[in-house]
C-alpha positions as CSV (number, residue, x, y, z in Angstrom):
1,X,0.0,0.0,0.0
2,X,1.9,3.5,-1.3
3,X,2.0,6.3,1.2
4,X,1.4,9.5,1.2
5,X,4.4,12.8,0.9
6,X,6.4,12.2,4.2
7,X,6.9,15.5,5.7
8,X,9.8,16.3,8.3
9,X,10.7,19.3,10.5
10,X,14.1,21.1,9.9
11,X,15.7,23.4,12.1
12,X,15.8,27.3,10.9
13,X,19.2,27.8,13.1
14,X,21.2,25.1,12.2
15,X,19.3,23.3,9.1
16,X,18.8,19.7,11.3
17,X,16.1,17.7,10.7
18,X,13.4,15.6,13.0
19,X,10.9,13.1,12.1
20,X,8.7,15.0,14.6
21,X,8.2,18.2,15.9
22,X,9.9,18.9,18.8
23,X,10.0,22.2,21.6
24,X,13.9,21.8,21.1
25,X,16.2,21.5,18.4
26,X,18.1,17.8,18.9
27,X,21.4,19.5,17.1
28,X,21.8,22.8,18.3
29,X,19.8,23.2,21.2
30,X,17.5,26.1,20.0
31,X,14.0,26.4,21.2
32,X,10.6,26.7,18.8
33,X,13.0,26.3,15.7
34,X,11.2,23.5,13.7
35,X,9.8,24.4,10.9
36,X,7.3,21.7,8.7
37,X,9.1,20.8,5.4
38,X,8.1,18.5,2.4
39,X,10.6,15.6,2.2
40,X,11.9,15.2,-1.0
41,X,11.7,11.5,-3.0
42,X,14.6,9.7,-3.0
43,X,15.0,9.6,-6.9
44,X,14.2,13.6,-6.8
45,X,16.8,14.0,-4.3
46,X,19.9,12.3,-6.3
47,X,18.9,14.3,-9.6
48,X,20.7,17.2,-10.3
49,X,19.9,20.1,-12.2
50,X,20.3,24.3,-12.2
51,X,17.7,27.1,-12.3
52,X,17.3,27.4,-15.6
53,X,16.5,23.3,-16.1
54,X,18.2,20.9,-17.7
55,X,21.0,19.0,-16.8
56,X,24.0,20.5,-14.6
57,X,27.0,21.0,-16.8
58,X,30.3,22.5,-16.1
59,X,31.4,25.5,-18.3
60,X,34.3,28.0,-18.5
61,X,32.5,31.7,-17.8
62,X,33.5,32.8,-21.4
63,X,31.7,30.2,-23.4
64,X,28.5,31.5,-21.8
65,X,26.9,33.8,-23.9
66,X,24.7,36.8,-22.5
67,X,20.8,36.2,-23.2
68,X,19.3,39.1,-24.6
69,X,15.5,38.1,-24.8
70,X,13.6,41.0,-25.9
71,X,11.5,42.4,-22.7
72,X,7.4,42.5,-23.2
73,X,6.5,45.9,-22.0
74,X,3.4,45.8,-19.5
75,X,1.8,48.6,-20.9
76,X,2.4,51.1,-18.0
77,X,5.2,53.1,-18.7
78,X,6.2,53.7,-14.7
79,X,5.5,49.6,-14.1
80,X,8.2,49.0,-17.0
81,X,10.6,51.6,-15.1
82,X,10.8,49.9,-11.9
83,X,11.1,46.4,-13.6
84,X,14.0,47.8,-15.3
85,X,12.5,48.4,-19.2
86,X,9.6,45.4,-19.1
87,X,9.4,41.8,-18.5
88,X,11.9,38.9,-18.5
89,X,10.8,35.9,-19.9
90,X,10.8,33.5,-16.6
91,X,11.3,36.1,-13.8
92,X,9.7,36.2,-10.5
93,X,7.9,39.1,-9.2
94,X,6.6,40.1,-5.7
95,X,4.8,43.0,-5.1
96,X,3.2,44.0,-1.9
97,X,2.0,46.1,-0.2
98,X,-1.3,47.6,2.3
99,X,-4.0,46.1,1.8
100,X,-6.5,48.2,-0.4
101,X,-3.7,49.9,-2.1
102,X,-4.2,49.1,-5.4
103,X,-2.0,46.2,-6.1
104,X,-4.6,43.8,-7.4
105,X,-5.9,46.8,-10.0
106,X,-2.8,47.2,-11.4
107,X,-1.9,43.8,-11.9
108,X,-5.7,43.6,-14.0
109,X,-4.4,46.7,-15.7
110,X,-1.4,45.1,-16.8
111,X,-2.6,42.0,-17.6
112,X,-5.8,43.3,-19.5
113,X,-2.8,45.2,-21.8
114,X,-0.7,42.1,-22.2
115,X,-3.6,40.1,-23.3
116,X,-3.5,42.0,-26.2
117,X,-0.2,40.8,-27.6
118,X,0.4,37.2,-25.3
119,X,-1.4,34.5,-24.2
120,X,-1.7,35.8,-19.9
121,X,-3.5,33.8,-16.9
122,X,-4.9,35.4,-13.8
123,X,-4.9,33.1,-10.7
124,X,-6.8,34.3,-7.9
125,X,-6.8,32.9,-4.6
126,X,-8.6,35.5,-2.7
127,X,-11.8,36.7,-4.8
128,X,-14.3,34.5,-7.1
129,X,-14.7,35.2,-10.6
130,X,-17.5,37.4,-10.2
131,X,-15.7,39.8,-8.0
132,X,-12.5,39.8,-10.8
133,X,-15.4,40.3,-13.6
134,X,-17.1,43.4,-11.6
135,X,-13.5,45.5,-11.3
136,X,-12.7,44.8,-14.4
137,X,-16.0,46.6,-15.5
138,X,-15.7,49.1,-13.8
139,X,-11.9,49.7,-14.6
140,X,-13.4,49.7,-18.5
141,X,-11.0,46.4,-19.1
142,X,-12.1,44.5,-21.7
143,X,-11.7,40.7,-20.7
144,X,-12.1,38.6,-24.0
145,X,-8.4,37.5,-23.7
146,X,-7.7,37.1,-20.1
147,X,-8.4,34.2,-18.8
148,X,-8.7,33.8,-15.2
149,X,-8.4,30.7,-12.8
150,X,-10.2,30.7,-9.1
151,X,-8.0,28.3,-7.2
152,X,-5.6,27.7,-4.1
153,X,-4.4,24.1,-4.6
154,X,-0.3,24.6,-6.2
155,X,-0.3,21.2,-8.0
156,X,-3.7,22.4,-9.6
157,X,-2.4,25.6,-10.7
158,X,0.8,24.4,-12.2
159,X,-1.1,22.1,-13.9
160,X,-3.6,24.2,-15.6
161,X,-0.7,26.5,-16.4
162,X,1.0,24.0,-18.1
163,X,-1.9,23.4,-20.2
164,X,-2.7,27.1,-20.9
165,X,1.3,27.8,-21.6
166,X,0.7,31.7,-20.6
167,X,3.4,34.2,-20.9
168,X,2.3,36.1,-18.3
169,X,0.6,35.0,-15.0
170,X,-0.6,36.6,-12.0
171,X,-0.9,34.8,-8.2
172,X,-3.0,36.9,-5.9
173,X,-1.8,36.1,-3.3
174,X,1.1,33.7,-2.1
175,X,-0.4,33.3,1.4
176,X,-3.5,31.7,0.0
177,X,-2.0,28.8,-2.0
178,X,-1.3,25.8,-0.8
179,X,0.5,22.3,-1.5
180,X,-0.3,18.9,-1.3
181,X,3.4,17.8,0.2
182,X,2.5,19.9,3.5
183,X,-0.2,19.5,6.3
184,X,0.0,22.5,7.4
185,X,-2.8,25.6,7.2
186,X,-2.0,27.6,4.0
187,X,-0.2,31.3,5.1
188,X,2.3,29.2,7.5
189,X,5.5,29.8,7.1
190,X,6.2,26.2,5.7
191,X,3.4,26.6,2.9
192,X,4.4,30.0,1.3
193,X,8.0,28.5,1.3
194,X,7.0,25.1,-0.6
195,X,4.2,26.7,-2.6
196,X,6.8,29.9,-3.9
197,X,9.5,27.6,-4.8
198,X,7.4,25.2,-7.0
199,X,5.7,28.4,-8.8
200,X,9.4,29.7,-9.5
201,X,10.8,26.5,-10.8
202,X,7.9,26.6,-13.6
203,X,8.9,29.9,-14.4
204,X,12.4,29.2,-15.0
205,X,11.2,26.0,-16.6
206,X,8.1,27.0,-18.5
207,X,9.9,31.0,-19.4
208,X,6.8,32.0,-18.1
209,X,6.7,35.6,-16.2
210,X,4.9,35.1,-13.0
211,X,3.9,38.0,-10.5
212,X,3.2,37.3,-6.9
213,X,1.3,39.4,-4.7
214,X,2.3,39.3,-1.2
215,X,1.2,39.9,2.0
216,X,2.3,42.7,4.2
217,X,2.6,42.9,8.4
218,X,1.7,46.2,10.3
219,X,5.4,47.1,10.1
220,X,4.9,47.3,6.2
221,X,7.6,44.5,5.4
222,X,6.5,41.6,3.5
223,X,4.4,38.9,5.4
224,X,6.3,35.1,5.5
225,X,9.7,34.0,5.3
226,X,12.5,36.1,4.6
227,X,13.8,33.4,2.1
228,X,11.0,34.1,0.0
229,X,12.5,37.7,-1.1
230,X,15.7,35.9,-1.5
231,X,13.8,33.1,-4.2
232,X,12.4,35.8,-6.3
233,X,14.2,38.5,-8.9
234,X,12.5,40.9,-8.2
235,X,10.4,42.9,-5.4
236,X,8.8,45.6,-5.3
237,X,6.8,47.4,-3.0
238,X,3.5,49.5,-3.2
239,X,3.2,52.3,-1.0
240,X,0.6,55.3,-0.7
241,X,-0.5,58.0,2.0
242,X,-3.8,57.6,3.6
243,X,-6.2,59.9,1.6
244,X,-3.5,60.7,-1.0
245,X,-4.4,59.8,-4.7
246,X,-1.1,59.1,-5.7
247,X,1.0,55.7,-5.1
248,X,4.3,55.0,-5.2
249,X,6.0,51.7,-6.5
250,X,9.3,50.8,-5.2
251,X,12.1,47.9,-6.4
252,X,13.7,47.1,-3.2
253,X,15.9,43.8,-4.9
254,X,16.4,43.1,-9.1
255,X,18.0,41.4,-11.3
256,X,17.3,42.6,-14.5
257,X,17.4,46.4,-13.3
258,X,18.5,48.9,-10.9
259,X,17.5,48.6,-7.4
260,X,15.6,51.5,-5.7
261,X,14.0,52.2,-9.1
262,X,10.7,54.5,-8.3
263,X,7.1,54.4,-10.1
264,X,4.1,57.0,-9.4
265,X,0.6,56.4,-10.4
266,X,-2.3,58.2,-9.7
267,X,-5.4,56.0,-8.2
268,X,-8.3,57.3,-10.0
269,X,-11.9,56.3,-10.9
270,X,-10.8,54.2,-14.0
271,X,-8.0,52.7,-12.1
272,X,-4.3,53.6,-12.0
273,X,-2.8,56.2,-14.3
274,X,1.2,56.4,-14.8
275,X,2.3,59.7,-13.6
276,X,5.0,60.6,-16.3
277,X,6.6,63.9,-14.2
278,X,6.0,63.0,-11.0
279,X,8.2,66.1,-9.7
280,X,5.4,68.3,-10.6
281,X,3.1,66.7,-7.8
282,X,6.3,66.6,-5.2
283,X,6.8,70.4,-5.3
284,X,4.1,73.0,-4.0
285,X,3.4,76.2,-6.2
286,X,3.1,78.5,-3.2
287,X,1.3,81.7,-3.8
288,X,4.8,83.4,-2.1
289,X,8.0,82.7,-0.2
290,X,7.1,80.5,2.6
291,X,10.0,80.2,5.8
292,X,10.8,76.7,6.0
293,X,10.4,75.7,2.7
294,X,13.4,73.9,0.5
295,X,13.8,72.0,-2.8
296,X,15.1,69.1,-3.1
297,X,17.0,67.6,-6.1
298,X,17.1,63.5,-5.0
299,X,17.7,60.6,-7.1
300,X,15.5,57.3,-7.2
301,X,17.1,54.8,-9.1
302,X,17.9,56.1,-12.2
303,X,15.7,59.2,-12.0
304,X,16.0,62.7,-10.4
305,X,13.4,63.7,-8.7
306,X,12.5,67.2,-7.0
307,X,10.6,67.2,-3.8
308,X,9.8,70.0,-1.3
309,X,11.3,69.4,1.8
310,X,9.7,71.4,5.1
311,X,10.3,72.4,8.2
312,X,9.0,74.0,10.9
313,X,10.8,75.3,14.3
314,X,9.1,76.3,17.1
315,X,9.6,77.1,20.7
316,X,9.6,73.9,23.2
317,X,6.8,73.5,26.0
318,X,9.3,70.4,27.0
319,X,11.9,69.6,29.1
320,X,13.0,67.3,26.2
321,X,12.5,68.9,22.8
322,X,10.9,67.0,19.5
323,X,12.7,65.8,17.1
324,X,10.3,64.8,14.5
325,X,10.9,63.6,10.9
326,X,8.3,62.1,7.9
327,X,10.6,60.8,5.0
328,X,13.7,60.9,6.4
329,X,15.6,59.6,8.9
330,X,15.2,60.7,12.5
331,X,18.6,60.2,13.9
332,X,20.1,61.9,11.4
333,X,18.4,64.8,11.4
334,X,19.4,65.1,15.1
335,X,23.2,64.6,14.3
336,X,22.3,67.3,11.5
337,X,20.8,69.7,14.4
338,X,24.3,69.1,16.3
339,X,26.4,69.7,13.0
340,X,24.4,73.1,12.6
341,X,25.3,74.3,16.2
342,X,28.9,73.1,16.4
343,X,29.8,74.6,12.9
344,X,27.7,76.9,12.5
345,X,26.4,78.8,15.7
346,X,22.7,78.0,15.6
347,X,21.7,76.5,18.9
348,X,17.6,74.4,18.8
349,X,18.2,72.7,22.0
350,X,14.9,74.8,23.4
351,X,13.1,74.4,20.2
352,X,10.9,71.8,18.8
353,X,12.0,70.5,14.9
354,X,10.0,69.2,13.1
355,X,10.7,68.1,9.2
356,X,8.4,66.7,6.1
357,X,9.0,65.7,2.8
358,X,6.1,66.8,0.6
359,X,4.1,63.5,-0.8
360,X,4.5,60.9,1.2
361,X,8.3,60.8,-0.3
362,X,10.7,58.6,1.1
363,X,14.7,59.7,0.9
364,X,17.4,57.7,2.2
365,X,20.6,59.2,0.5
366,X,22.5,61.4,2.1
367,X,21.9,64.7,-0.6
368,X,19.2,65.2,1.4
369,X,21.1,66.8,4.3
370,X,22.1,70.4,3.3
371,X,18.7,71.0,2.2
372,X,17.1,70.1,5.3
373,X,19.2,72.3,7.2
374,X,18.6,75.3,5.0
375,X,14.6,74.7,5.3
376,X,14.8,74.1,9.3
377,X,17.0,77.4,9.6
378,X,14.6,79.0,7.1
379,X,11.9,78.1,9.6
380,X,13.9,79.0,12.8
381,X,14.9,82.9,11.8
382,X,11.5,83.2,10.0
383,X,13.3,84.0,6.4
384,X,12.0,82.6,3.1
385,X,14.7,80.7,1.2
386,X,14.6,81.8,-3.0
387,X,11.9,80.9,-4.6
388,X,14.1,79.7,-7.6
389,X,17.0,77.9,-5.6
390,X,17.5,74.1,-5.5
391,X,20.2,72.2,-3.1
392,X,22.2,69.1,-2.8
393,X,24.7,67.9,-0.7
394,X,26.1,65.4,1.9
395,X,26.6,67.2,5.8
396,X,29.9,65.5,7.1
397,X,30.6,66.0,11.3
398,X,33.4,68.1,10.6
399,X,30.9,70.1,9.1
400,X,32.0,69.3,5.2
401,X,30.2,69.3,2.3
402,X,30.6,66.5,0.7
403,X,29.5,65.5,-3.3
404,X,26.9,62.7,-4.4
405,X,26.4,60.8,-6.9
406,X,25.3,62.2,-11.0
407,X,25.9,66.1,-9.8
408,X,25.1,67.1,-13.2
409,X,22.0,65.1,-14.0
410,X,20.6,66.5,-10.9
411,X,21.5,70.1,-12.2
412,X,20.1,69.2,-15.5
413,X,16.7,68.0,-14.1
414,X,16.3,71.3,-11.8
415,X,16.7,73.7,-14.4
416,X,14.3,71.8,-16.9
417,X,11.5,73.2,-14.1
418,X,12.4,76.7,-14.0
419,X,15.2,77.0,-11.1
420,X,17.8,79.6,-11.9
421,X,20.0,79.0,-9.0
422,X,21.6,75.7,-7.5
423,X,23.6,75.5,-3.8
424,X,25.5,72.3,-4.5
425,X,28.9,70.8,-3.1
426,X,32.4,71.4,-5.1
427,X,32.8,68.1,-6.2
428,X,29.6,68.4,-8.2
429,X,29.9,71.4,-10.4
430,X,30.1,70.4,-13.6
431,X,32.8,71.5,-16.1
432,X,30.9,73.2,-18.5
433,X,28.2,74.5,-16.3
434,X,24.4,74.4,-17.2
435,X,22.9,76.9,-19.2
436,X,20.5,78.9,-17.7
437,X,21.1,78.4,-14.2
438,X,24.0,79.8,-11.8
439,X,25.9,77.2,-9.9
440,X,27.3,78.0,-6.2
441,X,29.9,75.7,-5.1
442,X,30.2,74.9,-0.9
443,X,33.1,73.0,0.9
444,X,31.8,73.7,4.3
445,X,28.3,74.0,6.0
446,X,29.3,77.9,6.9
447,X,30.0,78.7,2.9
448,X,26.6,77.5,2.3
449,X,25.2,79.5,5.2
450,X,27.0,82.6,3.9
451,X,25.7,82.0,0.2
452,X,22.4,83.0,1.3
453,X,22.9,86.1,3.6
């Protein structure tokens, strides 16, 4: 009499495996570290193989010749940036993000353009038919071509997929599915593991782009095991403000394109639009100067991008002062605070700060920190910056201003909206200067304080 998949338990600290579950790990001692795994067949288990299927072969690096498959665009200019210029025949995608944010619209979106030019499949584990059928009325998607699958069982998916031999499919979402091999309830750790990796090994074997929607935990990171991130090419994240129309679309990891790559659509009544000059939105057309108020010139990915960056300075009721900052990092602006009063005079240790980037922007690079101590002095002596100036530049603790990364492209980007004047380190003037715009060149935090007396 056969028997069903064996299962096992393997240890997540040191990889050891139990016939059972067990409160402790028999090999390394750690507590609550077994983890339910399928066992693999003993035939499955001796055959070898690599990612892209086949049979292992050894190969000197310089025989191996570079695959150049054309990419299939989506049909959304933004979704093509962040991918890196469109779809790679057998990637991965993951995409999460809040729920209600728009991730399952713009999937239909994209699909409902493919469909037009390749065979696609839209595998829902979440809603029936009828729900798919009634947003994709109302996003005015014509469904003739797309053909859609209602089901949470792996085995069953792969195996209609195989049939169907789309070019494009869609998984909403991971943490419903399921396999067969596993007895545990589908969203465990164990079954988003097992049911990710078989879905990727019929991509890579089938060429067959697949996109996964994820899950996503109140801290915003994606929901399940961190080894799933690892298994895909790429990830990106969808993000939005509460009450904001616009979203942003982030690649946090890929392969095929640069990492940190941004995307901005516009949620509206028929769906998601691509926003094609997103720095428009980012900077506020005040009626006149405003105190606190700086530009920005940042860089996501491979684009500049110009975002209003605010502050506001005000007298403390507290023993402790606020140090508050949306968009950027807190700690740093309080190291930026102590830079300003060690180099430059300006003591806030009565006074509450507190900084915004305009949008629902996120900045992480370092170009961000002269900009944000012009607006919060701006703010603390009441005195509107120029209405025309932009600013980059690194702050360093000896109170240096250090250069970043494509100077010029930044330069290039600012005076293309209208700014006639540009506070930027030494390192990044360029040779030749850009027309239209005068350039002011900084070494130290005081220089730049002195530019604008």
């Amino acid at each position: 009499m056969s028997r069903g998949p064996k299962t096992l338990y393997a240890c997540t600290a040191c990889g050891g495996q139990s016939s059972k579950w067990v409160g402790q790990c028999p090999d390394c001692g750690a507590w609550n570290t077994l983890q339910e795994a399928a066992a693999p067949p003993a035939a499955a288990g001796r055959r070898g193989g690599y990612a892209g299927g086949g049979e292992a072969v050894v190969r000197t690096l310089a025989t191996i010749g570079a695959s150049e498959d054309e990419r299939l665009s989506t049909g959304l200019d933004e979704l093509d940036r962040v991918l890196g210029g469109g779809l790679v025949a057998g990637s991965v995608v993951l995409i999460g993000g809040d729920p209600g944010i728009g991730k399952s619209t713009l999937l239909l979106q994209t699909l409902a353009a493919l469909a037009e030019r390749a065979p696609v499949l839209y595998v829902s584990g979440e809603e029936s038919g009828e729900q798919i059928g009634l947003r994709a009325r109302r996003l005015g998607v014509s469904g003739e071509r797309l053909r859609v699958l209602t089901e949470t069982a792996v085995e069953r998916i792969l195996a209609l997929a195989a049939a169907e031999a789309p070019r494009v499919m869609v998984v909403d979402s991971i943490q419903t599915l399921y396999t067969e091999l596993l007895q545990s309830a589908p969203g465990s750790v164990a079954q988003v593991r097992e049911s990710a990796a078989q879905l990727v090994r019929h991509a890579k074997r089938a060429r067959t782009a697949v996109f996964l929607v994820g899950h996503v935990t109140k801290e915003g990171a994606l929901a399940g095991p961190r080894v799933l991130e690892h298994m895909v090419d790429t990830v990106l994240y969808f993000e939005g403000e509460v009450g904001s129309q616009f979203r942003l679309i982030r690649a946090v990891k890929n392969r095929f394109g640069a990492a940190n790559e941004l995307g901005v659509f516009a949620m509206t009544d028929r769906g998601l639009r691509p926003v094609g000059n997103p720095s428009a939105i980012f900077l506020s057309r005040h009626d006149g100067e405003v105190a606190g108020s700086g530009i920005l010139v940042t860089r996501e990915g491979t684009r500049p991008l110009l975002v209003e960056v605010q502050a506001l300075v005000d007298q403390s009721a507290l023993g402790n002062p606020r140090r508050v900052a949306l968009g950027l990092e807190q700690n740093r602006l309080a190291m930026l605070l102590a830079v300003l009063h060690r180099h430059a005079g300006v003591a806030m240790a009565d006074q509450d700060v507190y900084v915004n980037v305009v949008g629902g922007v996120r900045v992480t690079e370092t170009a961000a920190d002269l900009p944000t101590l012009l607006a919060v002095l701006s703010s603390f002596r009441d005195r509107p910056l120029p209405r025309d100036l932009v600013a980059f530049g690194e702050v360093g603790l000896a109170g240096e201003v250090r250069p970043v990364p494509n100077g010029p492209e930044r330069l290039r980007e600012a005076a293309k909206h209208g700014f006639r004047r540009a506070l930027v380190p030494h390192g990044n003037v360029p040779r030749g200067g850009v027309e239209g715009m005068e350039v002011v060149a900084v070494r130290r935090l005081a220089e730049a304080l002195d530019a604008l007396a």
